[in-house]
C-alpha positions as CSV (number, residue, x, y, z in Angstrom):
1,X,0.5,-27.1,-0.3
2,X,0.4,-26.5,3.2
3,X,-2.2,-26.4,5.2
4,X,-2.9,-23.0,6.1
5,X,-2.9,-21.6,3.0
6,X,-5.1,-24.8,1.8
7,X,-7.3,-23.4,4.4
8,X,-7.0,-19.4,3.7
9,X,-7.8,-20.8,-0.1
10,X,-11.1,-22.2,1.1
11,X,-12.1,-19.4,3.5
12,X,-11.8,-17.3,0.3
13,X,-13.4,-19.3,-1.9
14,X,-16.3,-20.0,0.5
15,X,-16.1,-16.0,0.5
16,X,-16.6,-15.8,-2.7
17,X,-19.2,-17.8,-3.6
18,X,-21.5,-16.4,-0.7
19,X,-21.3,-12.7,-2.1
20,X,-22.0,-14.5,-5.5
21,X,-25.2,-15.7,-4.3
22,X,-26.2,-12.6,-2.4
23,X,-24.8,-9.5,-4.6
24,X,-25.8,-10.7,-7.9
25,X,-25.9,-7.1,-9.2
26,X,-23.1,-5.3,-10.0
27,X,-21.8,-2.8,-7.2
28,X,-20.6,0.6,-6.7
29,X,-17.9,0.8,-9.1
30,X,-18.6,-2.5,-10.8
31,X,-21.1,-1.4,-12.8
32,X,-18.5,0.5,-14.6
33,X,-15.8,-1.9,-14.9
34,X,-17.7,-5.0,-15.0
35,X,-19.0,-3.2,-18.7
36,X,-15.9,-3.0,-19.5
37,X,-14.6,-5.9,-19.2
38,X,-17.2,-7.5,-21.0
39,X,-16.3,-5.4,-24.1
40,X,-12.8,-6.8,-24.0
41,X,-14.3,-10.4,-24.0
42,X,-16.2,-9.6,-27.0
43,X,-13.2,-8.3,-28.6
44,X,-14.4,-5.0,-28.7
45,X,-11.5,-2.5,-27.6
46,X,-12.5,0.4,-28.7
47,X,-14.9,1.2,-26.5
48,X,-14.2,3.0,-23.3
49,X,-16.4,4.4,-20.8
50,X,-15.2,7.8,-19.6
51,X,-16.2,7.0,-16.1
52,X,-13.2,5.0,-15.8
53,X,-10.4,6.6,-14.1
54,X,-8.0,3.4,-14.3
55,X,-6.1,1.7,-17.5
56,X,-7.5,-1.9,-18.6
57,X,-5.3,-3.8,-16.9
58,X,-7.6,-5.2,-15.1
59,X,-9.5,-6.2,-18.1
60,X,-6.9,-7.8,-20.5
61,X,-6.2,-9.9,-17.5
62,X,-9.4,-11.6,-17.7
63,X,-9.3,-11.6,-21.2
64,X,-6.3,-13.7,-21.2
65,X,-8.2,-16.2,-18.2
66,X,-11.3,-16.3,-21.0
67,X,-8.9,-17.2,-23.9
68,X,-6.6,-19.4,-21.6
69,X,-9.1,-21.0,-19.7
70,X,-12.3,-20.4,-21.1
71,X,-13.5,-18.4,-18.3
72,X,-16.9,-17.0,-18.7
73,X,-16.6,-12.8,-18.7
74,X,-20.0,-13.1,-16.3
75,X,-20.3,-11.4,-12.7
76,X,-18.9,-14.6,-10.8
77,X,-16.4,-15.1,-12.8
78,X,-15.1,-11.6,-13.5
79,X,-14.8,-11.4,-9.6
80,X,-12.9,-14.7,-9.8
81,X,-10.5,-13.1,-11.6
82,X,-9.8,-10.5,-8.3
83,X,-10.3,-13.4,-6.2
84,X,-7.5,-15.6,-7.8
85,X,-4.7,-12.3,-7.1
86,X,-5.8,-12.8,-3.5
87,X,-5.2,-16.2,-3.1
88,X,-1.7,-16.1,-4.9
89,X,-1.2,-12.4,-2.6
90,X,0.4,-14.5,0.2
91,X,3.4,-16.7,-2.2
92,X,5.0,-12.8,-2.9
93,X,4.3,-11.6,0.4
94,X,5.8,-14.4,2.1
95,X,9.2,-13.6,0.1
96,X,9.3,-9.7,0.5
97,X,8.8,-10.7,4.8
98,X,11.8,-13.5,4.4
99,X,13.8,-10.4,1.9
100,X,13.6,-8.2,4.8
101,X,14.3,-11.2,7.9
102,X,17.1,-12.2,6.1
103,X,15.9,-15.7,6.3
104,X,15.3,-18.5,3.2
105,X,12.4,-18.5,1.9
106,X,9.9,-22.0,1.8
107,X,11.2,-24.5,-0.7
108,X,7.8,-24.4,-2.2
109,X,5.7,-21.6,-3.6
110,X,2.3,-23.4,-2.7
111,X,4.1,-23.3,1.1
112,X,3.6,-19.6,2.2
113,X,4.5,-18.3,5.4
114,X,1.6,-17.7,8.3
115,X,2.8,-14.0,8.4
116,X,2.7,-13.8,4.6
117,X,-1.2,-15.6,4.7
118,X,-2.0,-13.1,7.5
119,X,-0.5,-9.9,5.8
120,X,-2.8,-11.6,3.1
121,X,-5.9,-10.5,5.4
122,X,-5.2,-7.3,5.6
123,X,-8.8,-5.9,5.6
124,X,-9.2,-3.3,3.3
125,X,-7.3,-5.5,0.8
126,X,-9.1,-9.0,1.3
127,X,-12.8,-6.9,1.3
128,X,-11.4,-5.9,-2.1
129,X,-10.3,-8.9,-3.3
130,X,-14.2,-9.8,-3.8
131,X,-15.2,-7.5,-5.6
132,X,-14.1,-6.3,-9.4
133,X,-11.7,-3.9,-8.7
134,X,-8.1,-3.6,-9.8
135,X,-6.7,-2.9,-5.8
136,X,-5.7,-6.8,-5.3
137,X,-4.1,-7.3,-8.6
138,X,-2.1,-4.1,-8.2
139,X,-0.8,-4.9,-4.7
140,X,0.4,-8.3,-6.1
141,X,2.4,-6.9,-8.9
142,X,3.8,-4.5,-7.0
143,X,4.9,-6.7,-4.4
144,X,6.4,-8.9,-7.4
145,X,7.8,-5.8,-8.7
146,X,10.0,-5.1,-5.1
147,X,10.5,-8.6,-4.9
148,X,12.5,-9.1,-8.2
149,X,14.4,-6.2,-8.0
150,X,15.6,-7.1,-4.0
151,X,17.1,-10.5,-6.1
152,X,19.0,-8.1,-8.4
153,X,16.3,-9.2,-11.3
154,X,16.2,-5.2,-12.5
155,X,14.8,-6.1,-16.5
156,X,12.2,-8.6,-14.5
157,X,10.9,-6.0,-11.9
158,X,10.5,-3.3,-15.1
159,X,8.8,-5.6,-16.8
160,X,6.3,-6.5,-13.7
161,X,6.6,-2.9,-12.9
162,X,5.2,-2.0,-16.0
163,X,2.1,-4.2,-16.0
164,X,1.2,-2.9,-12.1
165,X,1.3,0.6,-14.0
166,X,-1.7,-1.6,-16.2
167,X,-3.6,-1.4,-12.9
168,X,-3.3,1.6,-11.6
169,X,-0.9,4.7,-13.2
170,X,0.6,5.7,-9.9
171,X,2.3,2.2,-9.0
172,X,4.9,4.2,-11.7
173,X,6.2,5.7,-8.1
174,X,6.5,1.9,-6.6
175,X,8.7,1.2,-9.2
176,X,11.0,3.9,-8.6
177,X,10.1,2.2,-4.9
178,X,11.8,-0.9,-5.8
179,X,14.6,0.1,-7.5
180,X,15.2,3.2,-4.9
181,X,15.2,0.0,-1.9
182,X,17.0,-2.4,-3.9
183,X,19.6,-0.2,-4.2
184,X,19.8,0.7,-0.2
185,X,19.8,-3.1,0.4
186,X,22.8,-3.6,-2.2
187,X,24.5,-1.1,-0.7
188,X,24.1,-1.8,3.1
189,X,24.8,-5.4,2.7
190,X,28.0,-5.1,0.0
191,X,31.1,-6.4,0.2
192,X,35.2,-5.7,-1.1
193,X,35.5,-7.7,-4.3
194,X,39.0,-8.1,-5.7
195,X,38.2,-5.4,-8.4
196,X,37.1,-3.1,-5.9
197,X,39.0,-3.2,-2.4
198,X,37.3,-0.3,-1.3
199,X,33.9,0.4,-2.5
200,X,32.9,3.8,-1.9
201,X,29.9,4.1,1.1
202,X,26.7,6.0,1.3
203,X,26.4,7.2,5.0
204,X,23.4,5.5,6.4
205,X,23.9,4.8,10.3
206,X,21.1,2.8,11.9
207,X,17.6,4.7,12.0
208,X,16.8,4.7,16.0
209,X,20.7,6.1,16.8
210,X,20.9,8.8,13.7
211,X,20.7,12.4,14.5
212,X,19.4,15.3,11.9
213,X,22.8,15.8,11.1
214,X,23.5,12.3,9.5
215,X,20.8,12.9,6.7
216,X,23.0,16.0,5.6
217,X,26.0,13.5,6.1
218,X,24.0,10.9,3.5
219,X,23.7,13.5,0.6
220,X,27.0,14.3,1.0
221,X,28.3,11.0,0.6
222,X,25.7,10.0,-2.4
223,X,27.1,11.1,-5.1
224,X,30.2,9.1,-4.5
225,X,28.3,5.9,-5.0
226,X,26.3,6.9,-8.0
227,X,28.9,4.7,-10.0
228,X,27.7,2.3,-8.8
229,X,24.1,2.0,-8.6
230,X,23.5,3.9,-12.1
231,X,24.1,0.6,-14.2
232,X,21.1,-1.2,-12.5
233,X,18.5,1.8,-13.5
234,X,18.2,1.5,-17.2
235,X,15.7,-1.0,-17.1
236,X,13.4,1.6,-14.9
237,X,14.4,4.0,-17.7
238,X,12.8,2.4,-20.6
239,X,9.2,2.3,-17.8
240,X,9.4,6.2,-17.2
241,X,9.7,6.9,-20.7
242,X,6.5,4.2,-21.2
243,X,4.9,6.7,-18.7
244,X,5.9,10.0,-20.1
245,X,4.2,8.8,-23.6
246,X,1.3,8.0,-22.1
247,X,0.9,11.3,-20.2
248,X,2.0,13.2,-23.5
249,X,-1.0,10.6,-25.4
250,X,-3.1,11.1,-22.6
251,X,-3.3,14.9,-22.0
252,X,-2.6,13.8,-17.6
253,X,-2.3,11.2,-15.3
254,X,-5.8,10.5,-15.0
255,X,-7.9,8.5,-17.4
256,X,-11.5,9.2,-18.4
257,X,-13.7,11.3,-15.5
258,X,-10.8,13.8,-15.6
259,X,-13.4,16.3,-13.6
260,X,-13.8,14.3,-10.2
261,X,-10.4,13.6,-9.9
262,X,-8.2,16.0,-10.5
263,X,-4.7,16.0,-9.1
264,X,-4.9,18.2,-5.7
265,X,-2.2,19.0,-3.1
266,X,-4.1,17.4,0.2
267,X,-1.1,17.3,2.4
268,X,-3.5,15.8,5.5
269,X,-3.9,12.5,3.4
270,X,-0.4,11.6,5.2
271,X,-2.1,12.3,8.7
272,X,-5.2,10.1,7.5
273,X,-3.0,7.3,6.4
274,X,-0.7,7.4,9.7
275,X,-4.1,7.0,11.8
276,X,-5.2,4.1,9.7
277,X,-1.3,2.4,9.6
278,X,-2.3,3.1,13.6
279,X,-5.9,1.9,13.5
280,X,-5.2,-1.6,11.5
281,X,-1.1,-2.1,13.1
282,X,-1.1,-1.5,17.0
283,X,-0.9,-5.2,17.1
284,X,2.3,-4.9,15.4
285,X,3.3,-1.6,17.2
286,X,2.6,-2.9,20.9
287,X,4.7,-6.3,19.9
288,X,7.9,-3.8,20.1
289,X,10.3,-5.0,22.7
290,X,9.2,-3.8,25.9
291,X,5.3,-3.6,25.0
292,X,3.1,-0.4,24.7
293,X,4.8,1.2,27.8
294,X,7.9,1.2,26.1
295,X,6.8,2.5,22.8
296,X,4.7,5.2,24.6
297,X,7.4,6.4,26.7
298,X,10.3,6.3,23.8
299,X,7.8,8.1,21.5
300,X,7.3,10.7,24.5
301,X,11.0,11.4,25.1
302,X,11.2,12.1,21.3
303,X,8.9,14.5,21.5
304,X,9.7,16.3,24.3
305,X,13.0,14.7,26.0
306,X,14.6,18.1,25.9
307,X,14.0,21.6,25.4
308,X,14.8,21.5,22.2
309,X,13.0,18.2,21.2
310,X,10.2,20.4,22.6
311,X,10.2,23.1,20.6
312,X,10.7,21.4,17.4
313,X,7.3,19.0,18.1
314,X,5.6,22.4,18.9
315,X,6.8,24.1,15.3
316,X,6.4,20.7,13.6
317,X,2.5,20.5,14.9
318,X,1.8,24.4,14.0
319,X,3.0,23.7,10.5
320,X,0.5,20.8,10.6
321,X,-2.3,22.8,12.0
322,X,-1.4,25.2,9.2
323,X,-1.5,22.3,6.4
324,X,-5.0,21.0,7.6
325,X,-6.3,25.0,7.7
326,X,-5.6,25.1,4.0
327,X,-5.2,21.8,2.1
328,X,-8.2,19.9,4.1
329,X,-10.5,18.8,1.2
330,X,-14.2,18.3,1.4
331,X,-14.7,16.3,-1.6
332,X,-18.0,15.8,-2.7
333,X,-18.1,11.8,-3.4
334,X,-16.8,11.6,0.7
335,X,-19.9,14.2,2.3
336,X,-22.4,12.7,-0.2
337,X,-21.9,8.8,-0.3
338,X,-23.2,7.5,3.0
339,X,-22.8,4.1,1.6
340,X,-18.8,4.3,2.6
341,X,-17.5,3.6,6.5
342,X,-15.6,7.2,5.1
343,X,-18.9,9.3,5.0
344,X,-19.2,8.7,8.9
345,X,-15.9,9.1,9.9
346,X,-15.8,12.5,8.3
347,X,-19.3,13.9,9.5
348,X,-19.7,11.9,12.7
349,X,-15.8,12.4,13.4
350,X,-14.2,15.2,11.9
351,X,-17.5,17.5,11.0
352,X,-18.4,17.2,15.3
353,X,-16.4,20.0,15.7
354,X,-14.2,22.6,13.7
355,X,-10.9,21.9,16.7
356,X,-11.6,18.1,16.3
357,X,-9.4,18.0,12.9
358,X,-6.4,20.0,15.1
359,X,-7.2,18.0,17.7
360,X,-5.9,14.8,16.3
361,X,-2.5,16.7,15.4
362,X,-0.3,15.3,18.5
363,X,-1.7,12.1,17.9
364,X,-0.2,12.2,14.3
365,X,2.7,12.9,15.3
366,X,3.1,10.6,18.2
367,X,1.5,7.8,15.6
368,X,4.3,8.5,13.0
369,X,7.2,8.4,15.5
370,X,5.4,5.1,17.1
371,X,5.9,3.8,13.3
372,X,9.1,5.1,13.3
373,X,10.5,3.5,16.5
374,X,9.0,0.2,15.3
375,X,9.7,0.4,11.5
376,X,13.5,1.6,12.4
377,X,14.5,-1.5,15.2
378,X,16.2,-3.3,12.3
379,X,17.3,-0.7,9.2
380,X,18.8,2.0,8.3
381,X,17.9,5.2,8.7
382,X,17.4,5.9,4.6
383,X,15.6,2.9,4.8
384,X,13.2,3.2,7.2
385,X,13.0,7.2,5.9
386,X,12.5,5.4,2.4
387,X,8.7,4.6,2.0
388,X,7.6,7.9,3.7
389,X,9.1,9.8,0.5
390,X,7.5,7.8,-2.5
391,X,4.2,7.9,-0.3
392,X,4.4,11.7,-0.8
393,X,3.6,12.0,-4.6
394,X,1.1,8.7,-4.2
395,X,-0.9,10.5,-1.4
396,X,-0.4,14.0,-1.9
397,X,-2.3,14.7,-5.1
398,X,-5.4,12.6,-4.3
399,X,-8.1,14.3,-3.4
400,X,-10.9,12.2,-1.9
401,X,-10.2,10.1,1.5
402,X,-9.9,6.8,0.1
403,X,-8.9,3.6,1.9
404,X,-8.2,1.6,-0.7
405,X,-5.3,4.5,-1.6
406,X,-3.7,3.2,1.9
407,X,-3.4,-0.8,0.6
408,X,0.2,-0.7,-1.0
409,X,1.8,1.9,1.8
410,X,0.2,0.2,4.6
411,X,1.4,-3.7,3.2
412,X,5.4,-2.2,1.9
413,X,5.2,-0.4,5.7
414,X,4.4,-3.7,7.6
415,X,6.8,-6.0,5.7
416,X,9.4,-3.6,6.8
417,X,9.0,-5.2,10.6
418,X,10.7,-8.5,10.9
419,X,10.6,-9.2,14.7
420,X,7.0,-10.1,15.4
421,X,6.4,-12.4,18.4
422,X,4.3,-15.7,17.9
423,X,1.8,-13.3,20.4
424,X,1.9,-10.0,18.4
425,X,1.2,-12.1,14.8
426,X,-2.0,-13.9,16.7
427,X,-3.4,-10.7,17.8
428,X,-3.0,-9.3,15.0
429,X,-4.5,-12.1,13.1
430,X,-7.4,-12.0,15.8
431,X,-8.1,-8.3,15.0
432,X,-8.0,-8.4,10.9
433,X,-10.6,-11.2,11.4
434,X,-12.6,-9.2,13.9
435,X,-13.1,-6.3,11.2
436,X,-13.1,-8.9,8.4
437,X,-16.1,-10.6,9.7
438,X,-17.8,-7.1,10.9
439,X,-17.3,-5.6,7.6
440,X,-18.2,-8.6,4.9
441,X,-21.2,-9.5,7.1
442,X,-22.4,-6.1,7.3
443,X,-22.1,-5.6,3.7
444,X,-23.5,-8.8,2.2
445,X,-26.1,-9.4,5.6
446,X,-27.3,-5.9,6.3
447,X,-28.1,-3.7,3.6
448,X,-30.0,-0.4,4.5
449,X,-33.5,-0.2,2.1
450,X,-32.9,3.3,0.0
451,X,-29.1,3.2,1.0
452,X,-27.5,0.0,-0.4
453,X,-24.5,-1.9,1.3
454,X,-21.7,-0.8,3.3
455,X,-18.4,-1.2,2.1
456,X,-14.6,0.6,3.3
């Protein structure tokens, strides 16, 4: 084991055990799922409270740690079992970062990478990670998920595909996520065989030097190698037909407090999720070749380099103002819950004013081609367009402004970098533990009498 992940496993546990002593209560959506749980430990599944939005895979998994290792289905422990997915969050990470550097992975799984410990960290997910909620678990298989199917493992990655979709029912898109990037990879990356001289190509030039034009060149030239990816998609098959039953069994998507969450077109939650990529990355983003000058101005002459770059950032940003006119959503659990960072942000932010939510449109769209110009250094253009798409019908549908909804995109988008500077990895180590200290400490040393504690 090396040492900083002996020392990341400490700081967690240390974590841990100090929100033990001082939440002793179940917490917001604990009391729910901490319930729950306990009625699987008793052996008692048929009970179900309708609160719960989630499946039990969150549950069964500390059923098998009581029946395995007698672990006691109590408060402590039950958050042990969310505790125990973040400490093992950096051994996957690590690999999906080396899958996309192109570099071995560390002989040993107990050895993870400092970028893979300090993806680990990531704020909303390690604040998560200490509480009993199914957002750490989920991240991990899903990252287990890409991470067999980028080693050609497709049966595996259904398999661990299928238990993420335990977790929470949208990772069902991640899946198609893993096979859709494996496949890009496999295809970037192949080589003539003897049987095959000549494999057919998918058009996919290099992201930062492709034009409009080569993403009608792309679905030209897809069904040409159809052939060849097909074979490796049965296994994803048999997972979308697990999912389609349990829709039909399940009357929706959505399990138990059907009311509160039903599926809603909220086309600004991919402007939220660009300014929080943003908020938590410009570390990452100002480590760019060049620095933040650089960035700036390359994101500026794609914007408005020419006249017609020009017009097309005007039109793009009308159709945005247009998008947060109509499908900005006040949900009730965001105005009403001022124990959430999410309840200020909206009134104190976004409420000031009825231009401030059009205001922030030109920073959207320089954010996303910041992302863009970083994300897009070292792949393809379909892959760096990739993510964007399956974070359309994850992000989309949901509602309520949610953090924790950000967790997966925000991790898959950051792996995607590989060319981080010593520098740019400290400082953004130095800023997750900035908000990691503000945020825990606030929540377990300053809770607000008739309010409670404040949490992401």
């Amino acid at each position: 084991m090396s040492l900083y992940y002996l020392v990341y496993c400490a700081f967690c546990i240390t974590v841990l055990k100090e929100l033990n002593t001082l939440v002793t209560e179940p917490y917001m959506d604990e009391p729910f799922h901490i319930p729950q749980a306990q009625a699987y430990c008793r052996g008692d599944f048929l009970t179900w409270d309708a609160k719960i939005t989630t499946p039990p895979g969150l549950y069964i998994m500390s059923l098998l740690l009581k029946r395995l290792f007698l672990f006691k289905c109590n408060i402590p422990m039950l958050r042990l079992t969310t505790t125990l997915t973040l400490l093992i969050l950096p051994i996957p990470l690590t690999r999906l970062l080396c899958y996309y550097q192109r570099v071995r992975p560390p002989a040993s799984l107990l050895s993870p990478s400092m970028e893979g410990i300090l993806l680990s960290l990531f704020p909303i997910a390690w604040f998560f990670g200490f509480l009993y909620y199914t957002e750490v678990p989920s991240l991990v298989f899903v990252a287990c998920t890409i991470l067999a199917a980028s080693q050609d493992s497709h049966w595996t990655a259904a398999l661990l595909g299928l238990i993420s979709c335990t977790f929470r029912q949208t990772n069902v898109i991640w899946v198609l996520y893993a096979y859709a990037a494996s496949q890009l990879m496999f295809l970037r990356f192949r080589r003539p065989t003897r049987e095959e001289l000549n494999p057919a190509k998918l058009h996919d030039p290099p992201a930062l030097s492709a034009s409009p034009a080569d993403l009608f060149r792309s679905f030209i030239s897809f069904p040409k190698v159809i052939p060849d990816i097909l074979p490796s998609f049965l296994p994803y098959v048999l997972v979308l037909a697990a999912f389609a039953m349990f829709v039909i069994w399940n009357g929706g998507i959505v399990l138990g407090d059907k009311s509160n969450h039903i599926p809603t077109l909220h086309i600004p939650q991919m402007y939220y999720f660009i300014a929080s990529a943003t908020f938590f990355g410009w570390p990452v983003l100002l480590s760019i070749p060049g620095g933040a000058s650089n960035l700036i101005r390359t994101a500026f002459v794609r914007m408005f380099g020419s006249k017609l770059r020009v017009a097309v950032s005007i039109t793009v940003s009308l159709v945005m103002a247009v998008t947060v006119k109509l499908f900005t959503i006040h949900h009730p659990f965001l105005l009403s819950d001022n124990r959430h960072y999410t309840f200020y942000v909206w009134r104190r932010i976004f409420m000031l004013h009825p231009v401030v939510p059009y205001a922030f449109i030109p920073v959207y769209l320089a954010c996303a081609w910041m992302w863009f110009l970083r994300v897009g250094r070292e792949q393809t253009l379909l892959q760096t367009l990739l993510l964007p798409i399956f974070m359309v019908p994850t992000l989309l549908p949901t509602p309520l402004l949610e953090p924790r909804y950000f967790v997966i995109p925000y991790i898959l988008l950051r792996t995607q970098i590989t060319d981080v500077p010593a520098w740019g990895l400290g400082l953004e180590f130095a800023w997750y533990m900035t908000i990691n200290f503000v945020t825990m400490g606030v929540f377990l040393y300053l809770p607000r009498e008739g309010v409670g504690r404040f949490m992401w």
